[in-house]
C-alpha positions, 0 to 999 in steps of 0.5 A: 422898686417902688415910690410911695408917699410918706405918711409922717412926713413931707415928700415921696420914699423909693423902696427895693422891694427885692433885689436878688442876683445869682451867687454864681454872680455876685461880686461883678457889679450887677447888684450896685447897678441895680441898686443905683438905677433904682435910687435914680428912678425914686430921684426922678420921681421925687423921692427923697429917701429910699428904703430896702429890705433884707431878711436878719440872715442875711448878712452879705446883703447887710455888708453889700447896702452899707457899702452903698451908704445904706444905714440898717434902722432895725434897732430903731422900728419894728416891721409888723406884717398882718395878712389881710386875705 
């Protein structure tokens, strides 16, 4: 989890940079709880958004953040990548 300024507009925006439980776990919470300990942090450290990731295949995790409010913005932007190094 990270908090970062959000160049376009006012205030702070949290991010799940990776959340990964083991499929012998899913189902038991543990993905919830780590998802709402991260919102409270980005909360408490003024952020007003938060954002995750998740690759196309994943389809589970699509249905899993949109069971937690979690709307899916990739028919709206692109995400473009540039390795530096």
């Amino acid at each position: 989890m990270t908090a970062m300024p959000v160049l376009e507009r006012d205030g702070w925006q949290g991010r799940i940079v990776a959340l990964v439980t083991a499929q012998s776990a899913r189902g038991n919470g543990i993905g919830r709880e780590l998802t709402e300990a991260a919102e409270h942090f980005a909360r408490e450290n003024g952020c007003g958004r938060m954002e995750v990731t998740s690759s196309n295949h994943r389809d589970a995790a699509h249905a899993f953040y949109r069971t937690l409010g979690y709307d899916n913005w990739a028919d709206r932007s692109g995400r473009f990548i540039k390795n530096l190094i």
